[in-house]
N, C-alpha and C positions, 0 to 999 in steps of 0.2 A: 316081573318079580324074579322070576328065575334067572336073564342076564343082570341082577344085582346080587345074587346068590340067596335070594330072600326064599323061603321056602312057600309052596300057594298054601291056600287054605282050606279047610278039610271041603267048606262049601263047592268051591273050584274044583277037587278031586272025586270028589262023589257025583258031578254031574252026569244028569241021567243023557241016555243017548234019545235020541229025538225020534221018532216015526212019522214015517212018512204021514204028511198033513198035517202036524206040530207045527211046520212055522206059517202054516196059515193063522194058525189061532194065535200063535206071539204075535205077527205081524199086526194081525186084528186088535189083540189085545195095547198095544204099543202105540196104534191110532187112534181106539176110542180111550185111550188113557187123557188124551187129548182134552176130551171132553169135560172132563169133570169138575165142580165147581173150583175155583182155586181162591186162596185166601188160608188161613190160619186153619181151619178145622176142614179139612178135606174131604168129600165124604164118596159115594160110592160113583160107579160109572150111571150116569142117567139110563133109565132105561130106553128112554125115544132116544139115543145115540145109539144105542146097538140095536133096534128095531129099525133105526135108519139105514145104520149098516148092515142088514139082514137085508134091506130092501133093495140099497145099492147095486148088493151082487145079486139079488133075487134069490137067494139062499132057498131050497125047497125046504118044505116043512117037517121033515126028519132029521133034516141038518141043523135048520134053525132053535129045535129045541135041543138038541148037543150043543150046539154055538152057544146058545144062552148061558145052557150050565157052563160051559167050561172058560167063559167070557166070566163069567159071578163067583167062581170059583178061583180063579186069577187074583181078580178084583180082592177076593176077601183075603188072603194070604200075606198081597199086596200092604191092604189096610190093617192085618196084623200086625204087620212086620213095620210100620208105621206109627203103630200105636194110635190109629184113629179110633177102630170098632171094634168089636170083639173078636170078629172072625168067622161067627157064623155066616152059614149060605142062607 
């Protein structure tokens, strides 16, 4: 947009800076995005896709409940911003 002279968007300029292990969870997020039903009303990531993927990498059990929430926490923002659900976790 900028080599068109188009100005970005405030979404683009407020992007937050990532911390270290952030793009595990996009990456995560971005695979079992994968998963999910597809068709006209879309609805959340399966849980046996991200318990699958917890097992994949054998996630330990500390991780695995951060993964969950911030895996469902994605998800929901996602499906806000979608207009599928409400948004709640």
């Amino acid at each position: 947009m900028e080599e068109r002279g188009q100005d970005l968007p405030d979404w683009f300029k407020d992007k937050p800076e990532l911390a270290l292990g952030d793009e595990f969870y996009l990456s995560a997020f971005s695979e079992l995005n994968t998963c999910r039903q597809s068709g006209w009303d879309r609805g959340p990531i399966p849980w046996t896709a991200i318990v699958a993927f917890m097992d994949q990498y054998e996630l330990e059990y500390d991780l695995r409940v951060t993964f969950l929430r911030v895996i469902r926490a994605l998800d929901s923002v996602l499906l806000k911003r979608k207009g599928n659900i409400s948004g709640d976790i």
